[in-house]
FITI-251632 format. One record per atom (N, C-alpha, C): residue in one letter; atom name; y, z, x. Coordinates in nm, 2 decimals. Layout:
{loba A; CA; {Y; Z; X}};
...
//
This chain:
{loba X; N; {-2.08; 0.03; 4.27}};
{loba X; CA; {-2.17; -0.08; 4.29}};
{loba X; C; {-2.19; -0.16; 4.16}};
{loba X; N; {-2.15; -0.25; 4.16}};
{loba X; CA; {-2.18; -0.36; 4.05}};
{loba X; C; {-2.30; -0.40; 3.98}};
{loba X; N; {-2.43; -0.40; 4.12}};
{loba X; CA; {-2.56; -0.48; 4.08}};
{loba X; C; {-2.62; -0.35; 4.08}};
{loba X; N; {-2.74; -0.36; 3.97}};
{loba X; CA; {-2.87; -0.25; 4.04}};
{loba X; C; {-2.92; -0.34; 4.14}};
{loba X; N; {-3.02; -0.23; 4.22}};
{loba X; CA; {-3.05; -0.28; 4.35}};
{loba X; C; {-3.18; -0.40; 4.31}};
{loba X; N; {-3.26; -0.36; 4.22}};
{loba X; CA; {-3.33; -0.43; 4.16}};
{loba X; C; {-3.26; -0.57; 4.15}};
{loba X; N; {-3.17; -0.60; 4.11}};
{loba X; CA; {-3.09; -0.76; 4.12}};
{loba X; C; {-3.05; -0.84; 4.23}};
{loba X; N; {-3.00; -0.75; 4.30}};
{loba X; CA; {-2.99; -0.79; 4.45}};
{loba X; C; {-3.11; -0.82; 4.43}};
{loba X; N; {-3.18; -0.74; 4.47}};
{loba X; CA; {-3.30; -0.83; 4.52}};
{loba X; C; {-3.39; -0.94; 4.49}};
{loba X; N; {-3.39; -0.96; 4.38}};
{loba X; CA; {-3.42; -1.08; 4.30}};
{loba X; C; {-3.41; -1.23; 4.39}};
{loba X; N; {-3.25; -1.19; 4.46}};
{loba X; CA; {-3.21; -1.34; 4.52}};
{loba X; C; {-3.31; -1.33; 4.69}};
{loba X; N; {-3.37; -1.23; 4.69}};
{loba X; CA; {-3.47; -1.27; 4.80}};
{loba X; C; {-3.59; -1.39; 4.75}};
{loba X; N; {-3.61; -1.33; 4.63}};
{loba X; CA; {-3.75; -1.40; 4.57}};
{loba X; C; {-3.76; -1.52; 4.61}};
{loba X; N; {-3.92; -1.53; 4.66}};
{loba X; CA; {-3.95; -1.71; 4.73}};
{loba X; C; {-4.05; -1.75; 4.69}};
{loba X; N; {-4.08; -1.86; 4.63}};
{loba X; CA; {-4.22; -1.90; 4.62}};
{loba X; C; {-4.32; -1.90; 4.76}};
{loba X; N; {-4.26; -1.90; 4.88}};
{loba X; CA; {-4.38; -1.88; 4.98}};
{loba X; C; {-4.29; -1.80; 5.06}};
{loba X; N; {-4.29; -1.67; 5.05}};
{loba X; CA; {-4.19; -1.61; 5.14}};
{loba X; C; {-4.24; -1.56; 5.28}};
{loba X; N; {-4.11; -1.58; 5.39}};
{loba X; CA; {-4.13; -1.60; 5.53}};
{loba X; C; {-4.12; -1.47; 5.56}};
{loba X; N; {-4.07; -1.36; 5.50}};
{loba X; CA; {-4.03; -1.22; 5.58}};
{loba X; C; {-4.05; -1.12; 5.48}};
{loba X; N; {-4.08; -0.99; 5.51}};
{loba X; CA; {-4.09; -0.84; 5.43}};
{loba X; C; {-4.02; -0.83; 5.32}};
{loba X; N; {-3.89; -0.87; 5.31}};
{loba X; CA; {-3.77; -0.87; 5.20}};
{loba X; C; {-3.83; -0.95; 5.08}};
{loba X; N; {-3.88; -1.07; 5.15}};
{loba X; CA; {-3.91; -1.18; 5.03}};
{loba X; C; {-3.99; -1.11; 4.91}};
{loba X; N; {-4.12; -1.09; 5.08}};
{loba X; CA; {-4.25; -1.04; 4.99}};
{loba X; C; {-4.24; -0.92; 4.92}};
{loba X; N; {-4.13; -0.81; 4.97}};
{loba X; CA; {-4.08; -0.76; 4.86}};
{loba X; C; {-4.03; -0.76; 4.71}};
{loba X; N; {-3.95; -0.84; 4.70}};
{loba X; CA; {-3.85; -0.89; 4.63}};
{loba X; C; {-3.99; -0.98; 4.51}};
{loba X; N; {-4.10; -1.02; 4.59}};
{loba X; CA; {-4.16; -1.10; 4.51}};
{loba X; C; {-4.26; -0.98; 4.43}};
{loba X; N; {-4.32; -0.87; 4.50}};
{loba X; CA; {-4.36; -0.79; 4.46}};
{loba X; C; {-4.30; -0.70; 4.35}};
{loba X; N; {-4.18; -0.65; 4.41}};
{loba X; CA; {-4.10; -0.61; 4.25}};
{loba X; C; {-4.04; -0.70; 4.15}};
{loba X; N; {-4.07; -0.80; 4.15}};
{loba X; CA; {-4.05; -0.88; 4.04}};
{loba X; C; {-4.20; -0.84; 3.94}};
{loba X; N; {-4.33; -0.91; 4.00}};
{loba X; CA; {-4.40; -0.84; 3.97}};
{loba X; C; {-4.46; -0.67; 3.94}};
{loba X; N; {-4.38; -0.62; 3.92}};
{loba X; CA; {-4.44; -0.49; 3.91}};
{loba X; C; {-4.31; -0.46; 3.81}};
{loba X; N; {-4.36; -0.39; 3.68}};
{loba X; CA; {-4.31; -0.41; 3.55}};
{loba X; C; {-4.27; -0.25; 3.55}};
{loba X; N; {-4.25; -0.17; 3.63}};
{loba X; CA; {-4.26; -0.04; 3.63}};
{loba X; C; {-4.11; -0.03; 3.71}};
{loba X; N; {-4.07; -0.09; 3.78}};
{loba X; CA; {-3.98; -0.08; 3.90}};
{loba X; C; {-3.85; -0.08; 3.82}};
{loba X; N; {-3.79; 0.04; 3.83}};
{loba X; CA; {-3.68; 0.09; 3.80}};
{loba X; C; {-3.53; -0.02; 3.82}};
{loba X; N; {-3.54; -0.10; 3.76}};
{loba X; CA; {-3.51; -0.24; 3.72}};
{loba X; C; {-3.28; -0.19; 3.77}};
{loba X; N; {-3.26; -0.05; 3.67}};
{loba X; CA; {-3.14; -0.05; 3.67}};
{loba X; C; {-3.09; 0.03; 3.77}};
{loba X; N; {-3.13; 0.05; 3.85}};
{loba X; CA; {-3.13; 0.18; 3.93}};
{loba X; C; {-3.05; 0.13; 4.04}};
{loba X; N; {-2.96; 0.21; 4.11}};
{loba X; CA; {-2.88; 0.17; 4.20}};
{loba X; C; {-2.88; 0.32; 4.29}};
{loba X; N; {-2.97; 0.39; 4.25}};
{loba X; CA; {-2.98; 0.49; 4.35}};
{loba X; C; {-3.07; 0.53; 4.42}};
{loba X; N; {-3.06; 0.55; 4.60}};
{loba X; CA; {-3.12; 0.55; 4.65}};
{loba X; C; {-3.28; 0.64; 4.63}};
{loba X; N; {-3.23; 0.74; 4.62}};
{loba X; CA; {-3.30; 0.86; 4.60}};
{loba X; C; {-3.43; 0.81; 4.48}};
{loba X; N; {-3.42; 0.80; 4.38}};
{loba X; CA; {-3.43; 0.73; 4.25}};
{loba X; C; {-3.57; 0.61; 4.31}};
{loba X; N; {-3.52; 0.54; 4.36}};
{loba X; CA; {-3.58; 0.38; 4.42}};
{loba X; C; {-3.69; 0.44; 4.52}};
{loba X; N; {-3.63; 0.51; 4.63}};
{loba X; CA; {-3.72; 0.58; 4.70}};
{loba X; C; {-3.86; 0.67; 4.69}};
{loba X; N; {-3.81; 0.74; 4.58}};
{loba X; CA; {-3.92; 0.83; 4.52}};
{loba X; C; {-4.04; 0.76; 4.46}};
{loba X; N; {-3.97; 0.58; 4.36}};
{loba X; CA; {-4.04; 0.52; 4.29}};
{loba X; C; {-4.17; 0.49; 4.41}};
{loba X; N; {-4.12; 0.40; 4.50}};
{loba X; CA; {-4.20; 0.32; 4.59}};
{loba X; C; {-4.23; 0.38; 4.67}};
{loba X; N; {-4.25; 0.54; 4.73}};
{loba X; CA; {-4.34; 0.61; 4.78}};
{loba X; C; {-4.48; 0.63; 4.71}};
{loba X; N; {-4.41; 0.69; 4.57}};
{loba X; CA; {-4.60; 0.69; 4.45}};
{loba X; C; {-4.63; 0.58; 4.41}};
{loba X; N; {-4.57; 0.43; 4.44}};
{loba X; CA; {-4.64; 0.31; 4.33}};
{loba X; C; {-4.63; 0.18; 4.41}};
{loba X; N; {-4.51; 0.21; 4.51}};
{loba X; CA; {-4.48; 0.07; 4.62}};
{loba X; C; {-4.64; 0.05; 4.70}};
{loba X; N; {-4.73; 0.05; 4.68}};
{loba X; CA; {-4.84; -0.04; 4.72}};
{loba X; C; {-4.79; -0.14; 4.81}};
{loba X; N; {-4.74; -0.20; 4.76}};
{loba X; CA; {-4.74; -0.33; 4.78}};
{loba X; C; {-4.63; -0.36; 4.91}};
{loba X; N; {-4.52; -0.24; 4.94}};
{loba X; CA; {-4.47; -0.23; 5.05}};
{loba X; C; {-4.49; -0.20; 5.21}};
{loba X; N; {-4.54; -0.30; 5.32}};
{loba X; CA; {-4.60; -0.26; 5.44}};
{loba X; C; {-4.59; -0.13; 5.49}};
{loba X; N; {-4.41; -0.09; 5.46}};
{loba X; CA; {-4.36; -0.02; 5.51}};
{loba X; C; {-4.24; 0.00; 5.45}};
{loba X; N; {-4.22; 0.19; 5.44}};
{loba X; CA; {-4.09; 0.24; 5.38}};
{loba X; C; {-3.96; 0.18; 5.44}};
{loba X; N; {-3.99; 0.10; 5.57}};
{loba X; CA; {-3.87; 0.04; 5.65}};
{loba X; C; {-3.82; -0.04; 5.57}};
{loba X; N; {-3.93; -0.13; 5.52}};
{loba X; CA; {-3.86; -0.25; 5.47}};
{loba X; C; {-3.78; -0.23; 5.34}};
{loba X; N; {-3.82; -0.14; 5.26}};
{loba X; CA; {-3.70; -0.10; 5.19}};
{loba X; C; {-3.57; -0.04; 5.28}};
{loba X; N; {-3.56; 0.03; 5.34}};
{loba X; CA; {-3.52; 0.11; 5.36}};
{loba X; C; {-3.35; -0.01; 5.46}};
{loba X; N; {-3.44; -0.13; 5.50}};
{loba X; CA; {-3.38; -0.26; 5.56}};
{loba X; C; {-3.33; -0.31; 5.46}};
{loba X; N; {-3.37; -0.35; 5.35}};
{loba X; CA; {-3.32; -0.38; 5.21}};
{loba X; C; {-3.18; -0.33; 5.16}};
{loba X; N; {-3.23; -0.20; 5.13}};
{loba X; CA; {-3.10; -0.14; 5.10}};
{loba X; C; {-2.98; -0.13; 5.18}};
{loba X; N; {-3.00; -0.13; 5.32}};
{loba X; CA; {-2.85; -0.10; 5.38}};
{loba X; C; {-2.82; -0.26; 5.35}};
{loba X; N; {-2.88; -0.41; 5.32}};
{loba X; CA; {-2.84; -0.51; 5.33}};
{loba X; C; {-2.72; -0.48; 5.16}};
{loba X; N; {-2.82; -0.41; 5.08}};
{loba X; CA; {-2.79; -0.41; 4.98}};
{loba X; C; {-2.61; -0.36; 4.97}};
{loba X; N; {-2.61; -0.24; 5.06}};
{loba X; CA; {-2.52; -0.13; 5.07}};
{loba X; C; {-2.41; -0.20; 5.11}};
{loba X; N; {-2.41; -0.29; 5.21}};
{loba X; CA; {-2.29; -0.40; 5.29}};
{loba X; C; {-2.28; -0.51; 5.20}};
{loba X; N; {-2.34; -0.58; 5.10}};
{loba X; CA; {-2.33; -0.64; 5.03}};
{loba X; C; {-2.20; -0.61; 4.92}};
{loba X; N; {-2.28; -0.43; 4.85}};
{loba X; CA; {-2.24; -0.44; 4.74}};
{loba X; C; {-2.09; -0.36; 4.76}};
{loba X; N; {-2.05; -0.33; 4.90}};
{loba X; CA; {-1.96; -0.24; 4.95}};
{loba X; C; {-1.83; -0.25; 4.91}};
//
């Protein structure tokens, strides 16, 4: 994989975002803790179970990353 997952997701970021991904993407931008280089699931997962607040639901990562996974394939 080329990108950390953290980069990908960057290009969700929206100033008024319409869907989970966005408001994700807008959330981990803000949050200065988030494992920025990380391209591992395991890793990413563990983070935003103790600190992802800000995540509705473990889905929406979990939706994220497979986009991530076919992206970076």
């Amino acid at each position: 994989m080329s990108r950390s997952f953290y980069h990908y997701l960057m290009k969700y970021r929206h100033p008024s975002p319409k869907d989970s991904i966005s408001n994700f993407a807008n959330n981990a931008y803000e949050d200065h803790s988030f494992p920025k280089t990380s391209s591992d699931y395991h890793e990413l997962s563990s983070y935003l179970e103790f600190n992802g607040q800000y995540l509705e639901s473990m889905t929406v990562f979990d939706e994220a990353w497979e986009i991530y996974l076919q992206s970076e394939g």
